[in-house]
C-alpha positions as CSV (number, residue, x, y, z in Angstrom):
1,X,0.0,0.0,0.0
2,X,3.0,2.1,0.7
3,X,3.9,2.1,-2.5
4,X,0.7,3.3,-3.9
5,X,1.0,6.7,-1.7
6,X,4.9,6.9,-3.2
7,X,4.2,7.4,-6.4
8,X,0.5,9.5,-5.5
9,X,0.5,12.7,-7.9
10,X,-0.7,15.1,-5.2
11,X,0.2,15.5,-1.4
12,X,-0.7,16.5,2.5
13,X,-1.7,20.2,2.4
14,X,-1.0,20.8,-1.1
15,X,-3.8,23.2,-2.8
16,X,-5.6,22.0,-5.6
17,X,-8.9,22.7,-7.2
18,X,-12.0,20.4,-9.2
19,X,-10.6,19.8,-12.4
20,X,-14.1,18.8,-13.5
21,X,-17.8,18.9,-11.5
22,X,-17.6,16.6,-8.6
23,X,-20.9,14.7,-8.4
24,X,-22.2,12.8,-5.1
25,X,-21.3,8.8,-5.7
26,X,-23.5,8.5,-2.5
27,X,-20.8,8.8,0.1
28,X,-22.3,12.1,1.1
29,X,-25.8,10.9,2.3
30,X,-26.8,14.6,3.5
31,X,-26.6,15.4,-0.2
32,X,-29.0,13.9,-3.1
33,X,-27.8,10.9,-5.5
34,X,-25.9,12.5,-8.0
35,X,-26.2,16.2,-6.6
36,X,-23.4,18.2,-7.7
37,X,-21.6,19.0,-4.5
38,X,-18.3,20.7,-6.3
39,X,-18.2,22.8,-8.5
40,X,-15.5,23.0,-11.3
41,X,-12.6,25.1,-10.3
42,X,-13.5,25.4,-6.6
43,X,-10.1,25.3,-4.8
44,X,-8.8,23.0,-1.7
45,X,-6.2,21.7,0.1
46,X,-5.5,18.2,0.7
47,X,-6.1,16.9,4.2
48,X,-4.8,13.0,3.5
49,X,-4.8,10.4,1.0
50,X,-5.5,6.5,1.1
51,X,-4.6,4.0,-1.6
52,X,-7.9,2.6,-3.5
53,X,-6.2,-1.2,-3.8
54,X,-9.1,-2.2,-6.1
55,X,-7.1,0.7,-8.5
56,X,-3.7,0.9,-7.7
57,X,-4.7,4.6,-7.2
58,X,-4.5,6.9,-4.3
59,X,-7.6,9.0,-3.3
60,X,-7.7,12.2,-2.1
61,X,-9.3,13.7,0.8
62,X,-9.5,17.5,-0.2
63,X,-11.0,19.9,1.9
64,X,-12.5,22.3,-0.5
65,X,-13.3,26.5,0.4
66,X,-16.9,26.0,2.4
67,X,-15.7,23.2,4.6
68,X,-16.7,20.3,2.6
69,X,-14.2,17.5,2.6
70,X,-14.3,15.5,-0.5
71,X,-12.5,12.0,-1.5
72,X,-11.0,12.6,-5.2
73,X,-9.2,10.5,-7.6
74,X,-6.0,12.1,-9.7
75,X,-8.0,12.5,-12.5
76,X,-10.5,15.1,-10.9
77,X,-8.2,17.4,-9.6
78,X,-5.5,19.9,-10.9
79,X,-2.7,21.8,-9.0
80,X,-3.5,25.4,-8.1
């Protein structure tokens, strides 16, 4: 799993922002299925990351302006 965070694009506090529309996958029950709960460009900073072992890919935690923490793949985000 180690090895997985190595080679992670992104890292602890960096800033980021939504490279594209981040949609609710229904982790966020509070929110509707599929309610659009980032907008595109919104800025954050990430708070940790955990390796997705199904994908050999880390995911993000990013705490995004407003509060809301967020789990993102690579692929959604871009560096600020």
């Amino acid at each position: 799993m180690r090895a997985a965070l190595r080679n992670s694009k992104y890292t602890w506090g960096q800033r980021v922002k939504a490279g594209v529309p981040l949609f609710n996958d229904g982790s966020l029950p509070q929110c509707g299925s599929n309610a659009l709960v980032i907008q595109q460009g919104t800025t954050g900073e990430v708070v940790s990351m955990v390796p997705d072992t199904r994908e050999k890919t880390p995911v993000y935690a990013v705490a995004f302006q407003g509060g809301r923490v967020v789990g993102c793949l690579e692929n959604e985000l871009l560096p600020v």
